[in-house]
Every structure is written in structure tokens, then in C-alpha cells.
Phi, psi and omega in degrees: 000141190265187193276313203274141174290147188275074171333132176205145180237142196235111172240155185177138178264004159281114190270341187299302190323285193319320183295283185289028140291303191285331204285323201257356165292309114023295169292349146282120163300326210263347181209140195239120197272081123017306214149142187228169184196131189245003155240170157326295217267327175305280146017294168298295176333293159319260204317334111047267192262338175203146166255182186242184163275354143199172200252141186231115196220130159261168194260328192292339183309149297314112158331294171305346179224020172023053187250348192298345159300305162303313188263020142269002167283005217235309183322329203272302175324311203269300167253129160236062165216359185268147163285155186216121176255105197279169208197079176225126188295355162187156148199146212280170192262310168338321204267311183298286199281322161299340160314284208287322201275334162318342172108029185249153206248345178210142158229158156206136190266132213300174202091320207310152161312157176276300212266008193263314194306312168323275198286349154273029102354294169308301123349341138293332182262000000 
């Protein structure tokens, strides 16, 4: 593990999730919460002006527009040098290996420990 904290950017459109998350990540020396964000255009914005060392997502991102498979390919397109981790509340094992063979850099299925969560964080960069 290196001396320097692991930067994550948090998208979710649930802000209670997004709160406790960031509130519990926060609490690890080892990983520094960038920023969080719950629409498309905030999102863009952000990676905009700073990437993190990874992007922490659910694949369901958008709801209203069930589009979230697609921007995580146009993400990968755009930057391929950011990690990208999903963070999700279900994911079909089809949807999982296709994930891995796209180049998704992580899963965790929401629930995961905050210090489980950490540390494969750690582990991707």
C-alpha cells in the first residue's frame, strides 16, 4: 500500500447511500473522497476539472434513463486511464462477466464492508 490516499469519485443518485458512504469512507486514512455526484451533467463536469483514481458507480446510473451501460463505455472511451469500479445493489453473473471483459476494474455489491470495500479499492489501483 503506498503512503498516498487512494482518490474516488462517487456516483449515485440516492443521496442517503451517497452521505453514508462518503461519511464512511471519510473515516479511512487510506482513501480520500474527491467528491460525489448524482446526475450526468454534474459527472461530466467534474471528470472535467479532476479525475480521481477511481470512479465509484452503480451501472443502473441513470435511472430515469436506464442508459448506465452506455456511459460506462463513452467513460472508458473518454478517459482510459480512470478505474472504474460498479457499486450496486444487484448484478445478473452475464452482466458481471461482461462488465470484467469491458475493462470495469471492480465490483461491490452494495452491502460490502466499508473496510472490505476499502480495501479492494486498494487494490485496483
Amino acid at each position: 500500500m503506498s503512503e498516498s490516499s487512494l482518490s474516488v469519485l462517487i456516483v449515485d443518485e440516492d443521496p442517503v447511500f451517497r452521505l453514508g458512504l462518503v461519511t464512511a469512507l471519510t473515516t479511512l486514512p487510506a482513501i480520500t473522497v474527491m467528491g460525489e455526484v448524482d446526475r450526468l451533467d454534474n459527472l461530466r463536469q467534474y471528470l472535467e476539472s479532476a479525475l480521481p483514481d477511481v470512479l465509484i458507480i452503480d451501472p443502473q446510473f441513470p435511472r430515469q434513463s436506464q442508459s448506465g451501460w452506455s456511459l460506462l463505455r463513452q467513460l472508458q472511451n473518454t478517459y482510459p486511464t480512470l478505474a472504474i469500479a460498479l457499486l450496486t445493489a444487484s448484478l445478473e453473473y452475464d452482466q458481471l462477466l461482461a462488465a470484467k471483459s469491458a475493462g470495469i476494474a471492480g465490483y461491490f455489491p452494495k452491502g460490502t464492508a466499508i473496510n472490505d470495500l476499502a480495501t479492494g479499492l486498494q487494490q485496483i489501483q
